[in-house]
C-alpha positions in Angstrom: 7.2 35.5 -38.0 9.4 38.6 -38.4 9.3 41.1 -40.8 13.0 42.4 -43.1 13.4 45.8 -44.3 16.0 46.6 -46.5 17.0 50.1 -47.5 20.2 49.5 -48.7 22.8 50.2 -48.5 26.5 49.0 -47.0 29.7 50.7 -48.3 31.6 47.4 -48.7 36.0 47.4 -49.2 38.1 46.1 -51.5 38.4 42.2 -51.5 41.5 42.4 -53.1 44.1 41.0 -50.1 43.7 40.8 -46.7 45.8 43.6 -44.7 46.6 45.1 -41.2 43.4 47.3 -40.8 43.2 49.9 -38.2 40.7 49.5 -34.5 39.6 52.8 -35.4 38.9 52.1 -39.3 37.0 49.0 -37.5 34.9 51.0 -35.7 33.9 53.1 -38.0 32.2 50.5 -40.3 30.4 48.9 -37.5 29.2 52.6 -36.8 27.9 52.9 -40.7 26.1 49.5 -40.4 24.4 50.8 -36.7 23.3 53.6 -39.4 21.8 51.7 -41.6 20.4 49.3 -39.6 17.8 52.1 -38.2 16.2 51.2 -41.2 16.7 47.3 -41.3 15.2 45.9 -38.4 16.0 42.4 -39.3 19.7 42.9 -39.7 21.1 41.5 -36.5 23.8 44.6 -35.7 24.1 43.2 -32.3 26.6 40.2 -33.8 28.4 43.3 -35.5 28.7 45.0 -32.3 30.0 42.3 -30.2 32.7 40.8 -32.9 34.5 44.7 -32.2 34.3 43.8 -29.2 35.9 40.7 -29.8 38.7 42.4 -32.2 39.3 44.8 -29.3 40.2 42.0 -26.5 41.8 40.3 -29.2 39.9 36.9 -28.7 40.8 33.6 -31.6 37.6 32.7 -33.3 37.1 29.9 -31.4 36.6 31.8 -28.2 34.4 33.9 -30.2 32.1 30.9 -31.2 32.0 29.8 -27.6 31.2 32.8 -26.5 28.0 33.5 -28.6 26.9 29.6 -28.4 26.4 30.0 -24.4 25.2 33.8 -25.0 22.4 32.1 -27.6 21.9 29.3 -25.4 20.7 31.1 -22.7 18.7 33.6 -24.7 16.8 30.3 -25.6 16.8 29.3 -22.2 15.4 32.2 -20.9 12.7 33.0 -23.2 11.2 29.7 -22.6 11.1 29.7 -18.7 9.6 33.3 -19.4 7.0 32.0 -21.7 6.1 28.9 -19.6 5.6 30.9 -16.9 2.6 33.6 -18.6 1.1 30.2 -20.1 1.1 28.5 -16.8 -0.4 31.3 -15.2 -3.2 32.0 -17.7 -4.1 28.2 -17.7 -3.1 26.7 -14.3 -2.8 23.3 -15.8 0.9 22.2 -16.6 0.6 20.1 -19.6 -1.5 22.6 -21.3 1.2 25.0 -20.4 3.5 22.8 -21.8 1.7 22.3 -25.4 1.1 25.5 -26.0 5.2 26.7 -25.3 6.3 23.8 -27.4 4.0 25.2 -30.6 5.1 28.8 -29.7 8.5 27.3 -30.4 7.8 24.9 -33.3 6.0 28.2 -35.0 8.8 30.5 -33.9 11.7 28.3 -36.2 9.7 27.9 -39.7 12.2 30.4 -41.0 15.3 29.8 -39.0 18.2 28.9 -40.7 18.1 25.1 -41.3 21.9 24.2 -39.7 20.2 25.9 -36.6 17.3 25.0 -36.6 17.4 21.6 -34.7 20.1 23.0 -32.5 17.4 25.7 -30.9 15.1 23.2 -30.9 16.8 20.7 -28.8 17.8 23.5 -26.2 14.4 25.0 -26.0 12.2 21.4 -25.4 14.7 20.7 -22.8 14.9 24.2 -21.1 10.7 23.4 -21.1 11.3 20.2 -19.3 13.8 21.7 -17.2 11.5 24.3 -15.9 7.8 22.6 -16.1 9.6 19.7 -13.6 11.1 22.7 -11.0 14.7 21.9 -12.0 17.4 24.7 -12.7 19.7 23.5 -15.1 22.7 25.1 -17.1 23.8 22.0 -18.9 23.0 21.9 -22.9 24.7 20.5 -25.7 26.1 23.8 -27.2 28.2 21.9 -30.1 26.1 22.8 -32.9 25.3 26.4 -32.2 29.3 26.5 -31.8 29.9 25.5 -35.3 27.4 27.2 -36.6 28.7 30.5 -34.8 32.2 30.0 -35.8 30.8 30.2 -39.8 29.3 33.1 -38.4 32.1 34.9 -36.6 34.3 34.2 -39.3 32.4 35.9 -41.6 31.8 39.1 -39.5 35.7 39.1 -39.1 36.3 38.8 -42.3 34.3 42.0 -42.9 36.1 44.1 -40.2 39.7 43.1 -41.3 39.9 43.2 -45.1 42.0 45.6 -47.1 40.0 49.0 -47.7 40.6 50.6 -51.3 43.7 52.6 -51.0 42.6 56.9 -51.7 44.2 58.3 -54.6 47.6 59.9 -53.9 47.4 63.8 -54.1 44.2 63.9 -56.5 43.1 67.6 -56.2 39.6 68.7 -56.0 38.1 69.0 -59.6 37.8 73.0 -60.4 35.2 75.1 -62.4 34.6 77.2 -65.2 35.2 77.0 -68.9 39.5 76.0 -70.1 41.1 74.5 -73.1 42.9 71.8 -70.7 40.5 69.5 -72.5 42.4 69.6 -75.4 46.1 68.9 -73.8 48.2 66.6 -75.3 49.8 65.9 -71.8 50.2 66.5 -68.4 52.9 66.9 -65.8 51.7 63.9 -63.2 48.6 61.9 -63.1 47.0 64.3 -60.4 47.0 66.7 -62.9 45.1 64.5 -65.5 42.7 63.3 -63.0 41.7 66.6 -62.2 40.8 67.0 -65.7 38.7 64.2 -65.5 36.7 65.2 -62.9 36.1 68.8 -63.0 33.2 70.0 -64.4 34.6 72.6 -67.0 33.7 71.3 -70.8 34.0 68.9 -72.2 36.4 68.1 -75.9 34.1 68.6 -78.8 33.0 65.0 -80.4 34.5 63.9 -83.4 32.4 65.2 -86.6 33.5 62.9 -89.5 33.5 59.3 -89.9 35.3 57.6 -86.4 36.0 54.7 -84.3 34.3 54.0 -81.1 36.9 51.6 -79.1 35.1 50.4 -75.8 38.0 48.6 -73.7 37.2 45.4 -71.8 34.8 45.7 -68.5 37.9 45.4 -65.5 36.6 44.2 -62.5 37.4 44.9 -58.8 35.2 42.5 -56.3 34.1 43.8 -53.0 34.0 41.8 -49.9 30.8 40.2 -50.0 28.3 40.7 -47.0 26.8 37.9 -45.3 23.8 39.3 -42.8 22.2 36.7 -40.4 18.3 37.7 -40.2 16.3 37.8 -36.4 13.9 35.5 -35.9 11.1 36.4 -33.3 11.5 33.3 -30.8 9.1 33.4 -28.1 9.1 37.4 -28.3 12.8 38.3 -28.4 14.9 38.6 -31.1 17.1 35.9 -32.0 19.8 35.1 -34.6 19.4 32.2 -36.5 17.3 33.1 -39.2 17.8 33.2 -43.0 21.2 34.1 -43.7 21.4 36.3 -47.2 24.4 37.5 -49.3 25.0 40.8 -51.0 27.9 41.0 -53.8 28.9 44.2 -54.7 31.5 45.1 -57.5 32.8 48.5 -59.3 32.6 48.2 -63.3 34.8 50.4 -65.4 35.5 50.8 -68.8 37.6 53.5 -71.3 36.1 54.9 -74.2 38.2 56.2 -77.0 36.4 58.5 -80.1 39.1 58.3 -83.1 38.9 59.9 -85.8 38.7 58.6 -89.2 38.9 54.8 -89.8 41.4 53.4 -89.6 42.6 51.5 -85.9 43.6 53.7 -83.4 45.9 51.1 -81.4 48.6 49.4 -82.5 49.2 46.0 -81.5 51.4 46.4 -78.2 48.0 48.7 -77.3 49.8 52.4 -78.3 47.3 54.6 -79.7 48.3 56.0 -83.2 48.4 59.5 -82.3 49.3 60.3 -86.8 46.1 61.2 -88.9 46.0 59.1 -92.1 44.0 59.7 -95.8 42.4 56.8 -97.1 45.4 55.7 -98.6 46.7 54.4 -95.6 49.4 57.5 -95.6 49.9 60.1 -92.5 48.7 63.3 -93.3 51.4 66.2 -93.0 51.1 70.1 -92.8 53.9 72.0 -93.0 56.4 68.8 -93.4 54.9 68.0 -90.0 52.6 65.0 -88.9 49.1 66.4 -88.5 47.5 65.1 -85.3 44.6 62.7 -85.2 41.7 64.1 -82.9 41.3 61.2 -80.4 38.7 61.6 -76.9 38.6 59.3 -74.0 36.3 59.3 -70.8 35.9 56.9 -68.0 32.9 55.4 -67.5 32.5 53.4 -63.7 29.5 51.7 -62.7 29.0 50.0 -59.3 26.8 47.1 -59.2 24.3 45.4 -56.2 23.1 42.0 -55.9 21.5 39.4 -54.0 20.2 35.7 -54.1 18.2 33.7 -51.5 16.9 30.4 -52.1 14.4 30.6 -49.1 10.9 31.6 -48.3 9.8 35.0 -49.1 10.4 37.5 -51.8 12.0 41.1 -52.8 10.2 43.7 -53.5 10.3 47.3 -54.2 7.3 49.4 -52.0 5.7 52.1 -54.0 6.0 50.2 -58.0 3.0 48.7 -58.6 1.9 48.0 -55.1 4.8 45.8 -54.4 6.5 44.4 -57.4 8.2 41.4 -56.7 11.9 40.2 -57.9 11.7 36.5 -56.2 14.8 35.7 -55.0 17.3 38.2 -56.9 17.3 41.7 -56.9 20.1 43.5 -58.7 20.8 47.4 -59.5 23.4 49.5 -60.9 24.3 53.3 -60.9 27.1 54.4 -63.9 29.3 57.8 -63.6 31.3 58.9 -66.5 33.9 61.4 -66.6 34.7 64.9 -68.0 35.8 64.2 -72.0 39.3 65.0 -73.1 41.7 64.3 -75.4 44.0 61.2 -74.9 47.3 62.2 -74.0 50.4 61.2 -75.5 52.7 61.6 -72.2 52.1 61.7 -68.3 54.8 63.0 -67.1 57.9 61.2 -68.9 55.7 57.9 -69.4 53.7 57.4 -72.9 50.0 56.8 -72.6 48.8 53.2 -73.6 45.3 51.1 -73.5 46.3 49.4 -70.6 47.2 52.6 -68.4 43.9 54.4 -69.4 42.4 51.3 -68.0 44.2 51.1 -64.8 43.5 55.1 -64.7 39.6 54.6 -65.2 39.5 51.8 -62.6 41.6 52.8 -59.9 42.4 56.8 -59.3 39.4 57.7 -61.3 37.6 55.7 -59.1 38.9 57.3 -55.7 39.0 60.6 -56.9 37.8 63.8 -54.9 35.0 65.4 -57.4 33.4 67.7 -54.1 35.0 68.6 -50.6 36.2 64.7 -49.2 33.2 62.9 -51.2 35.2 60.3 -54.0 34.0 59.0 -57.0 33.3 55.8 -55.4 31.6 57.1 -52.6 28.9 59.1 -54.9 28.3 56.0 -56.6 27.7 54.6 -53.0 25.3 57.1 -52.5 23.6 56.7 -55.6 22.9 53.1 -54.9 21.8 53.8 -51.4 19.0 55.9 -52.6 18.0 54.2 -55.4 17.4 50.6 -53.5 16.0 52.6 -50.4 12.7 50.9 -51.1 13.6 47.5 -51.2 12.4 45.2 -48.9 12.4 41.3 -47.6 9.0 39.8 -47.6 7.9 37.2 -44.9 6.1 34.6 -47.0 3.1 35.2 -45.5 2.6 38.7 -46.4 -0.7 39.3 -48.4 -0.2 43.3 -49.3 1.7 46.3 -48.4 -0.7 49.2 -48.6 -4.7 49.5 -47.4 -5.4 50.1 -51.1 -4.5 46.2 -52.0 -7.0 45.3 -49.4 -9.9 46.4 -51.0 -10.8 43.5 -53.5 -10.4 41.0 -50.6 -13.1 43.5 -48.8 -15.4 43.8 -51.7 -15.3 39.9 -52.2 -14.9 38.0 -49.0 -16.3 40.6 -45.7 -18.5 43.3 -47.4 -21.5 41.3 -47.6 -20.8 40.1 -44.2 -19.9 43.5 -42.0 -21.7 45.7 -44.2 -20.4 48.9 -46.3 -19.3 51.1 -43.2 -16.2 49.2 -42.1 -12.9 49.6 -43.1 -10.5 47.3 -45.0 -6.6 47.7 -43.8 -3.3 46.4 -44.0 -2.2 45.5 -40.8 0.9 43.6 -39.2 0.3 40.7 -37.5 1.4 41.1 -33.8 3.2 38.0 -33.6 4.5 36.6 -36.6 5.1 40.1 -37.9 3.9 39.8 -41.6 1.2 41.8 -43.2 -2.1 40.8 -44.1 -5.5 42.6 -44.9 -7.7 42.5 -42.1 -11.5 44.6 -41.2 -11.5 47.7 -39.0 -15.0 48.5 -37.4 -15.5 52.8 -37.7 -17.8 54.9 -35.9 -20.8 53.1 -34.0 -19.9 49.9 -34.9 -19.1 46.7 -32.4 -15.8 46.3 -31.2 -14.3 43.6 -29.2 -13.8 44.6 -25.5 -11.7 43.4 -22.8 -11.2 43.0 -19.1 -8.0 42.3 -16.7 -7.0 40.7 -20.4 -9.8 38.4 -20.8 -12.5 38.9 -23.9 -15.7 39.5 -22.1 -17.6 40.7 -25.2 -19.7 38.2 -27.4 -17.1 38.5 -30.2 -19.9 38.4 -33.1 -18.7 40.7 -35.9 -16.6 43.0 -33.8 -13.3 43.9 -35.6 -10.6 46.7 -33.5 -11.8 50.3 -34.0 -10.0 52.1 -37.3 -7.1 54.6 -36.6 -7.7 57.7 -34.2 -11.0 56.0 -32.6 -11.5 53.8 -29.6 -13.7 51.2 -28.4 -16.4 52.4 -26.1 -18.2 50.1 -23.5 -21.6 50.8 -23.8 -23.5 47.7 -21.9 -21.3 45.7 -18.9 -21.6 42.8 -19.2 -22.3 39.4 -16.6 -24.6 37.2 -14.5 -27.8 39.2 -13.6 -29.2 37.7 -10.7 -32.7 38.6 -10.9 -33.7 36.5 -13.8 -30.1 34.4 -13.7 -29.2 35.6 -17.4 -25.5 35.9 -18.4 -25.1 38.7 -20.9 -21.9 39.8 -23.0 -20.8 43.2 -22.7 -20.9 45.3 -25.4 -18.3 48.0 -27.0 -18.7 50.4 -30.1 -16.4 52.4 -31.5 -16.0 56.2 -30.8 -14.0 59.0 -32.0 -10.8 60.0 -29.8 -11.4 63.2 -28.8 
């Protein structure tokens, strides 16, 4: 019925609280998902579009629903008078008319959304009625495309008005070449540290004797999961109201700490124990002084992508393995990790704990400039996008991706049949819009031909003419009076010149 592309993907915000956001902050993440939907042809951006629209004129929710009920309502109504019409007029017969709408619709909903389903059902057989009888009618019952819109409008709104991750405050741009700021034992602000982090001058050596590797506990931030409504194809327009799938996004991060020696490098109120000690348990002193215990930290942020969908069809990724599918979940992650320094002992006037270097790692380490205005997060954004640019929504009816995965269906089931000159190919069925393999006559060989839209030719093993040739009539076809004979036309297939 339709066919989903996915290339993925969304930047999503911060799910953390909702807050005032601004029209223009609005507008610019329904311009990212017009972007990306260029590439998702199933993602219905029109719904996007029109709830700015809706945030603009200020308009409650219910007004909203209302609005795209009657706007989907006579979509439906439309279509069908539209369709009735070119089936009345190729069959001049008004029940036969009739029929074959009413399967066009039955076909078109196999994969709307079940709550919908019935509700574009009911609309459409009367709109048939309405039109086969001559009557003109505007009346439906809207009710259950208004709930099911209000879900809908609600969730789009949701998207356009939550609280976006705050930028870090005064984080500088990380700076090159080679310094010994990796081996500070503090720093006058936080800026200062996080431009540390994410420069690209070298790193701390690693510890070279016995150590401690502390990894701190994963801290979560959830994004604001996206909810996209698919298209269906309904009686050749696109329609929303088909399968409704959810992508969950959330950053990962984590501190690690390298400590010398072995003994624990936090206390239990989580300061680090800055003192070295000998196995003995005692500090070790130089000069009458405390000597210092060598002791690294990085950040490490991952940003994670996810989906489920309990319907029909599958995930795949084109180009591994000729379509690898992932049923219904597909998940991926991209990690970062920071420049390595030492763990400082102040910030400022404020001692350096586990639970700060946490917040640090999660939060401004996260936003931080590391090129021109591009953050931390936003590289890992990136880094998703590109690696899940392949991944795509299957209709359950697809049989293959690529002409190669045609060719065992060729050699097994038409070879013997069309001989070893055609051409096996993965085509896209015009109307349902999944793929299948399907036989594709070359040069010289019988195509099907048409007139005024009618098949006039015998249609005994003639397949379409292969890429870059055309099908040549090379015997008209019809009654010839002198012996009262009807004869098929004939078409073979020629190169395009």
């Amino acid at each position: 019925m339709f066919r989903f592309s996915f290339a993925i993907l969304i930047t999503l915000v911060s799910f953390s609280a909702f807050s005032k956001v601004s029209m223009e902050e609005k507008r610019t993440r329904v311009r990212f998902l017009e972007r990306i939907s260029l590439a998702i042809p199933a993602l219905h951006i029109e719904g996007y579009q029109r709830e700015l629209n809706y945030e603009e004129q200020g308009l409650s929710l219910q007004d909203r629903a209302d609005n795209e009920a009657q706007l989907m309502a006579q979509k439906i109504k439309q279509q069908v008078v539209l369709s009735y019409e070119k089936a009345f007029a190729e069959s001049s017969d008004q029940e036969e008319a009739k029929q074959s709408v009413r399967e066009s619709i039955d076909r078109d909903l196999e994969l709307a959304e079940p709550g919908i389903r019935e509700s574009i059902q009911e609309i459409a057989y009367k709109a048939l009625e309405d039109v086969a009888s001559g009557i003109i009618s505007s009346e439906s019952n809207d009710d259950p495309l208004q709930r099911y819109m209000l879900a809908e409008v609600k969730e789009r709104s949701s998207f356009l008005n939550v609280e976006s991750i705050s930028s870090s405050n005064g984080a500088a741009s990380p700076s090159r070449g080679r310094s010994n700021d990796a081996e500070r034992r503090s720093f006058r602000n936080k800026a200062e540290l996080i431009e540390s982090l994410t420069s690209d001058r070298d790193n701390t050596r690693w510890v070279i004797a016995a150590s401690v590797t502390t990894n701190s506990s994963v801290t979560r931030r959830a994004d604001a999961n996206i909810s996209y409504t698919l298209k269906i194809n309904f009686l050749g327009a696109d329609l929303s109201g088909g399968p409704n799938i959810a992508f969950h996004r959330h950053y990962e991060s984590k501190v690690i700490i390298l400590s010398e020696g072995l003994n624990p490098p936090m206390t239990a109120n989580g300061n680090f124990d800055f003192n070295k000690k000998n196995r003995a348990g005692e500090i070790v002193t130089v000069d009458g002084k405390p000597e210092k215990r060598y002791m690294s930290f990085f950040c490490e942020t991952a940003l994670n992508f996810n989906t489920e969908y309990s319907g029909s069809g599958d995930f795949s990724i084109v180009g591994v393995g000729g379509g690898a599918s992932f049923g219904s979940k597909y998940s991926n992650e991209v990690t970062m990790t920071s420049r390595r320094i030492l763990v400082p002992e102040y910030i400022g006037n404020q001692s350096v704990t586990l639970p700060y270097l946490q917040r640090l790692c999660l939060n401004d380490f996260l936003d931080a400039k590391i090129s021109g205005q591009m953050t931390v997060k936003q590289s890992l954004n990136i880094q998703m996008r590109n690696t899940v640019a392949s991944l795509r929504f299957s209709h359950p009816q697809t049989k293959c991706v690529r002409d190669t995965q045609c060719q065992r269906w060729f050699n097994q089931s038409m070879k013997a049949v069309v001989g070893n000159t055609a051409i096996p190919r993965c085509v896209e069925e015009p109307r349902e819009k999944y793929f299948a393999c399907a036989v594709r006559s070359v040069r010289g060989q019988k195509c099907p031909v048409f007139k005024q839209g009618k098949h006039v030719s015998s249609g005994s093993f003639e397949y379409p003419c292969d890429r870059g040739m055309y099908c040549k009539i090379v015997k008209e076809g019809g009654w010839f009076q002198s012996i009262k004979v009807f004869e098929y036309a004939e078409g073979r297939c020629e190169v395009k010149r």
